[in-house]
C-alpha positions in Angstrom: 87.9 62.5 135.3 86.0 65.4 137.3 82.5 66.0 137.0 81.2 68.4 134.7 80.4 72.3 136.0 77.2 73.2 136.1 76.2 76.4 136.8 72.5 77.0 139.3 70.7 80.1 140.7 71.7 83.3 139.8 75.4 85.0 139.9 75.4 88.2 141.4 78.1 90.3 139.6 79.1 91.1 142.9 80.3 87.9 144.1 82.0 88.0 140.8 83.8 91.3 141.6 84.7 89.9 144.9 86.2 86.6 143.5 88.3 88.6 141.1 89.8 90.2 143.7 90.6 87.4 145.7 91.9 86.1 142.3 94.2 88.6 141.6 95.8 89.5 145.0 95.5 85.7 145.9 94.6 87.1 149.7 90.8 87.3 151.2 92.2 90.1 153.8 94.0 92.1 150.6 90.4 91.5 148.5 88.7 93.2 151.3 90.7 95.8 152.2 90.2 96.9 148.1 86.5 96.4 148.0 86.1 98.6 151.6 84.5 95.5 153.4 85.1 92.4 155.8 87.6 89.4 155.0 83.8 87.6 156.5 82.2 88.6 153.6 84.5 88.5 150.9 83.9 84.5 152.1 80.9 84.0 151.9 80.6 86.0 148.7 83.0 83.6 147.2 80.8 80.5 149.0 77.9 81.7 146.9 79.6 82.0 143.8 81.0 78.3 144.5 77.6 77.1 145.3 76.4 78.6 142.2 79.0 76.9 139.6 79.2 73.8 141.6 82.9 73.5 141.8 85.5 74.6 144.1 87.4 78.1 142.7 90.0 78.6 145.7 92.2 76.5 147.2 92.6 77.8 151.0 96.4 77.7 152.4 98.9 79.3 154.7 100.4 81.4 152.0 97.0 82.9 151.1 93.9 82.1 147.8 95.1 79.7 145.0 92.7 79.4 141.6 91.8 75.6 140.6 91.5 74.5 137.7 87.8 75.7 137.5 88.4 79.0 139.2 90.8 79.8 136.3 87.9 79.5 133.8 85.7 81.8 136.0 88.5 84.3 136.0 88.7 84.8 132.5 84.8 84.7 132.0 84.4 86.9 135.0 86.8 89.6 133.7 85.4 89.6 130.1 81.7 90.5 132.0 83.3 93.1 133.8 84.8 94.7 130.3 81.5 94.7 128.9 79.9 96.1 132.0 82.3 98.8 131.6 81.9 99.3 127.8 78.0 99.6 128.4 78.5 102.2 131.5 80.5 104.2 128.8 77.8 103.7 126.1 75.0 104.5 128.3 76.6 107.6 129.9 77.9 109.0 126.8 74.7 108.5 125.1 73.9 106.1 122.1 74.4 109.2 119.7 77.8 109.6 120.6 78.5 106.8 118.9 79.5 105.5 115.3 79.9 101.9 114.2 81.5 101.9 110.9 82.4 98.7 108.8 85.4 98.9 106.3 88.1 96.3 105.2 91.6 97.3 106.2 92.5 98.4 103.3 89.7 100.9 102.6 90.3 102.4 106.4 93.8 103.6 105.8 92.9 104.3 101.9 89.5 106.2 102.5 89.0 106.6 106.2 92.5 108.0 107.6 92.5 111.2 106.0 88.6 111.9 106.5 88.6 111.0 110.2 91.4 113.4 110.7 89.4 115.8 109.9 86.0 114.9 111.1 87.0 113.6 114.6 88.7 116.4 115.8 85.7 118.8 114.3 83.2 116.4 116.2 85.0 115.4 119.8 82.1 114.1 121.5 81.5 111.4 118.8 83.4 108.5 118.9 84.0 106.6 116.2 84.4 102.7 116.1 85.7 101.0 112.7 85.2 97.0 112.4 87.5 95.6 110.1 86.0 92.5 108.1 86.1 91.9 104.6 83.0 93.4 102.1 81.1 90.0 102.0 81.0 89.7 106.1 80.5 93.3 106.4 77.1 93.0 104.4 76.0 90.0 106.7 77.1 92.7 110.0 75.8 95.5 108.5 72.2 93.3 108.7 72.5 92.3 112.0 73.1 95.6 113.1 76.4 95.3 114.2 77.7 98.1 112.2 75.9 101.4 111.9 77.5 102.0 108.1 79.7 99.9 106.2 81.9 99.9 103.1 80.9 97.7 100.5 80.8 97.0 97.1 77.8 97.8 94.8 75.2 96.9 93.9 73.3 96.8 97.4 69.7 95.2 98.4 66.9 97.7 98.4 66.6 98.6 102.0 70.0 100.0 101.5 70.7 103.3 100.9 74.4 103.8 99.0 76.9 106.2 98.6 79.2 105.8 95.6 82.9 106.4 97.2 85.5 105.2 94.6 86.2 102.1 91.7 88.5 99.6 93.0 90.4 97.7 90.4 91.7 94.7 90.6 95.7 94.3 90.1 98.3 91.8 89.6 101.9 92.9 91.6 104.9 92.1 90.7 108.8 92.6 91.1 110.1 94.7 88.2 111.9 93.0 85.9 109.1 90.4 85.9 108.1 88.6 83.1 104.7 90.1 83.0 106.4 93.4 83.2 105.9 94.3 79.0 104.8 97.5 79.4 101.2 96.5 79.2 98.4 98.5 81.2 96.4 95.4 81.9 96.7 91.8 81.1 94.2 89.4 81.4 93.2 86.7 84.6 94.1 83.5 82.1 98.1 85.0 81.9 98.0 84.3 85.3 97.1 81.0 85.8 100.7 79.5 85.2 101.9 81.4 88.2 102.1 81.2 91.9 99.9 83.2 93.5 99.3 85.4 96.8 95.7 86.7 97.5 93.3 87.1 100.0 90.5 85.4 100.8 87.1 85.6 99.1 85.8 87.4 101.9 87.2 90.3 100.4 86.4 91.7 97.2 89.3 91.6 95.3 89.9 87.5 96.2 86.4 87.2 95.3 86.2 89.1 91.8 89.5 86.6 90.9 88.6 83.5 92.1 84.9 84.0 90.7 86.4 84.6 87.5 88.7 81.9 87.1 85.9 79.3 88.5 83.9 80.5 85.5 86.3 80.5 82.8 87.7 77.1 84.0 90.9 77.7 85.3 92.8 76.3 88.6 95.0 79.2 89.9 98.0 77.8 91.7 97.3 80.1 95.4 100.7 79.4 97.4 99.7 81.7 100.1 96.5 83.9 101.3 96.7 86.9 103.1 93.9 89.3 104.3 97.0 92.4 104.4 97.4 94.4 101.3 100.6 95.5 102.3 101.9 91.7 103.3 100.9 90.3 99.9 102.8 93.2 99.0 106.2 91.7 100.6 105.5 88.4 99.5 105.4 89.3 95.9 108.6 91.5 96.4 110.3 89.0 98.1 109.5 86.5 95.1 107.1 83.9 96.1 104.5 85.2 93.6 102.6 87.3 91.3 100.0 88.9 94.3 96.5 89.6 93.5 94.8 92.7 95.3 93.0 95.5 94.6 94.4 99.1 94.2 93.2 100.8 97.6 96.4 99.0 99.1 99.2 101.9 99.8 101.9 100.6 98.6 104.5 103.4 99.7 108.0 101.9 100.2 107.3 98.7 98.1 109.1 98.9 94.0 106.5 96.8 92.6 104.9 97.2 89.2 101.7 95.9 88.5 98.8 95.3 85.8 94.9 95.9 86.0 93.4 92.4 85.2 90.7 91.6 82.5 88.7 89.2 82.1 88.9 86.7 79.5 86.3 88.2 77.6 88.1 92.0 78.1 86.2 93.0 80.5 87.7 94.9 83.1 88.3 93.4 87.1 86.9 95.6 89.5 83.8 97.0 91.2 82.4 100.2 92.6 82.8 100.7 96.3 79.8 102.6 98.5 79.2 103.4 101.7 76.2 101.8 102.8 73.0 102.3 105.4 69.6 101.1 106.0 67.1 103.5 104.8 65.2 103.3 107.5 66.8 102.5 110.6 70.3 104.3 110.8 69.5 108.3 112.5 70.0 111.4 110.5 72.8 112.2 111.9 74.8 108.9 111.4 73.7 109.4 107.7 75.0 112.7 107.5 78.2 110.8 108.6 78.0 108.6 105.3 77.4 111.8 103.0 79.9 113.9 104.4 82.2 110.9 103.4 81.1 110.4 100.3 81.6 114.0 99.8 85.4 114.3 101.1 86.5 111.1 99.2 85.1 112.6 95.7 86.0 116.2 96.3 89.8 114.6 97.5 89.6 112.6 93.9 88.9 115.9 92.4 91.6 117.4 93.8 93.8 114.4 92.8 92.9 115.2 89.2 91.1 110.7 89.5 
């Protein structure tokens, strides 16, 4: 068993450039030739870097560079650095307002984002917009470590957030017609449920949540054959007959022939909560917040327009 790697002294991103290069043409004269300098000091750029980690990277030959073992891990390290050295180039010379960091499950993306983005984005080319997909409960915990800018959540929020109202998501049950909880009723409640297989996501998003909450407090043990974090794959499952599916209603379903119930609780209450788009009062910019509002705005005047 080889001695651990230990890494000593600093790595000059250079070196790491260099190494790269060797890497991927597996020739010192071909990695100098592409970085303009001597096959002399492409080696002892890739001494350093061997000095530094403490393990060999290159096996020397006749035929030209090899990676070890170790100079495989340093490949893959180094080229993630260089990605992220090219992101932040493009960050910094783009400018930090250029940029949009907006949190939303998949679903809500292609429900509420899609249309309003293909409008905004064209009206606004020198913004770029980046949506992070994550479920509403890990989107909170992203939103406060600042690694969104906005995010689409359910309400209510914590104080130093300022929300948005966008739309109610209800909670549904899918099934193929034909079904025996097709009767013709509008909703049924969670309790009818129990007794069949299920599909759902998980509880990091909100409709999993709302169900699983709700049978935990009523007492019941829903039989989950399969989870899925797709609207639209919970979608097939249930078509294909492996169970009733569990989502909520911001899934297009177009091309699927399902029908489906709004769930109640076992005290009538409705399944469902309100979704917002959210922001920290006091440290996202004006300008991101106008973002939020003009969102806000397009999803109710497009529910106005919908006659919802």
């Amino acid at each position: 068993m080889s001695d651990p790697i230990s890494v000593s002294g600093d790595v000059a991103f250079r070196d790491l450039q260099t190494f790269v290069s060797v890497a991927t043409t597996g020739s010192f004269r071909e990695a100098a030739k592409r970085l303009y300098t001597s096959q002399p000091a492409v080696s002892r750029a890739i001494g350093r870097l061997e000095r530094a980690v403490g393990a060999e990277l290159l096996e020397r030959g006749p035929r030209g560079a090899r990676l070890t073992s170790a100079g495989a891990i340093v490949t893959d390290h180094a080229q993630r650095i260089a990605g992220s050295l090219t992101a932040m180039r493009t960050d910094l010379s783009e400018g930090l307002r250029s940029r949009i960091r907006l949190g939303a499950a998949a679903t809500a993306a292609g429900s509420y984002l899609a249309p309003f983005l293909a409008e905004w984005i064209p009206a606004h080319p020198t913004v770029r917009v980046e949506v992070i997909e994550d479920g509403a409960a890990k989107l909170r915990e992203r939103l406060a470590a600042g690694e969104c800018d906005l995010a689409i959540v359910s309400l209510p929020v914590s104080g130093d957030l300022e929300a948005i109202p966008l739309a109610h998501l209800t909670v549904r049950a899918y099934f193929p017609r034909g079904h025996a909880l097709d009767d013709g009723r509008w909703d049924i409640s969670v309790e009818e449920l129990i007794p069949q297989p299920l599909v759902l996501n998980d509880t990091n998003f909100i409709a999993g949540r709302l169900f699983v909450q709700e049978c935990e407090a009523a007492g019941f043990f829903p039989r989950i054959v399969y989870r899925s974090n797709v609207g639209q794959t919970l979608a097939a499952l249930a078509e294909a007959g492996l169970g009733v599916a569990v989502f909520g209603d911001t899934v297009d379903l177009r091309g699927y022939d399902l029908a489906s119930r709004a769930l109640h609780t076992h005290e009538g209450r409705p399944l469902g909560r309100e979704l917002a788009v959210a922001w920290h009062r006091t440290e996202t910019p004006k300008w991101i917040q106008q973002f939020g509002f003009e969102l806000a705005d397009f999803q109710r005047e497009r529910h106005a327009a919908q006659g919802r």
